[in-house]
C-alpha positions in Angstrom: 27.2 27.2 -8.5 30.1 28.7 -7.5 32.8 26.2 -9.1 32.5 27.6 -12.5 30.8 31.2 -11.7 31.1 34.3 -13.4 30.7 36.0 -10.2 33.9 34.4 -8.3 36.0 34.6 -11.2 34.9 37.7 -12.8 35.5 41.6 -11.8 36.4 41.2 -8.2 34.4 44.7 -7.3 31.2 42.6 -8.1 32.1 39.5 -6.0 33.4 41.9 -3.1 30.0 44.3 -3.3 28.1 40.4 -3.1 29.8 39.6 0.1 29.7 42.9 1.8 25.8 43.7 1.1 24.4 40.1 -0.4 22.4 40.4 -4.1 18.6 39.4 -4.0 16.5 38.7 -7.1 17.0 36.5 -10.7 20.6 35.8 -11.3 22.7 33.3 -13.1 25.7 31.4 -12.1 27.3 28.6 -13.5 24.2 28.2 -16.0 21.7 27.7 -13.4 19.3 30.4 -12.5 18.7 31.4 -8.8 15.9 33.7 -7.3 16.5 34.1 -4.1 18.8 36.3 -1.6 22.2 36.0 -0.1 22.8 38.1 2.7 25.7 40.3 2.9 28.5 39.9 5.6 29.7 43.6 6.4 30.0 42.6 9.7 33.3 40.7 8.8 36.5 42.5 8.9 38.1 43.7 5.4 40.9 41.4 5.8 38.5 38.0 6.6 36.2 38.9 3.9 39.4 39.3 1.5 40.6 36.0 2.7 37.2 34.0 2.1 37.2 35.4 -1.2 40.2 35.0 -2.3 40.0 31.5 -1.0 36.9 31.3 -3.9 39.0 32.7 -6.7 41.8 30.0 -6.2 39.3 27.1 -5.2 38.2 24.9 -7.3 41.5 24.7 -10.1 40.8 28.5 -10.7 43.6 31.0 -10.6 42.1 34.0 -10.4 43.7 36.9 -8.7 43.7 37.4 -4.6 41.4 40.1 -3.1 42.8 42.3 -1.0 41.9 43.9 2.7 42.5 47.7 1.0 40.0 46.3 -2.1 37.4 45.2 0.5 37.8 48.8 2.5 37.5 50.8 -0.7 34.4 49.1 -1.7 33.0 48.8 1.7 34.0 52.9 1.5 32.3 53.4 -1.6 29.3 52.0 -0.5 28.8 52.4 3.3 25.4 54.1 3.2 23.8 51.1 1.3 21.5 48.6 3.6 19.7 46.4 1.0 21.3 44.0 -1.5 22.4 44.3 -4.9 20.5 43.3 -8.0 21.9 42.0 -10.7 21.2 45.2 -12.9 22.8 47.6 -10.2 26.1 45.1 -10.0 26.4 45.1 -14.0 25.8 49.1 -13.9 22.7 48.8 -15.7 20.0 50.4 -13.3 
């Protein structure tokens, strides 16, 4: 699901707060629905984690823009207290 998702090519705060902290519950991507969780990877350094996702956002005939290491360390700023994954609703802003 991640050739044609929302979630790679979309806002790259979502995508970046996915890979630091993982989601868990319903969500859609590509048109398929998917209930289950992906963990996060906070362990990996801003500048892999930037890499990897930029990789996404240019794979697949997309040309989305890069991520950066300093967009990886302000969200991973913004967030550092967190320990479980998103949901969908907190991603989206709708809590």
């Amino acid at each position: 699901p991640l050739r044609d998702s929302e979630w790679v090519t979309g806002e790259p705060s979502h995508l970046i707060r996915i890979a630091l902290y993982g989601v868990r519950g319903p969500i859609e991507a590509a048109g398929e629905k998917w209930d289950r969780e992906m963990p996060g990877q906070r362990h990996l350094a801003d500048s892999d984690l930037a890499a990897a996702l930029s990789y996404l956002r240019r794979a697949f005939g997309h040309r989305e823009s890069l991520i950066t290491a300093a967009a990886v360390a302000k969200e991973r700023k913004a967030n550092g207290k967190r320990t479980e994954p998103w949901t969908v609703a907190e991603l989206l802003g709708e809590k």
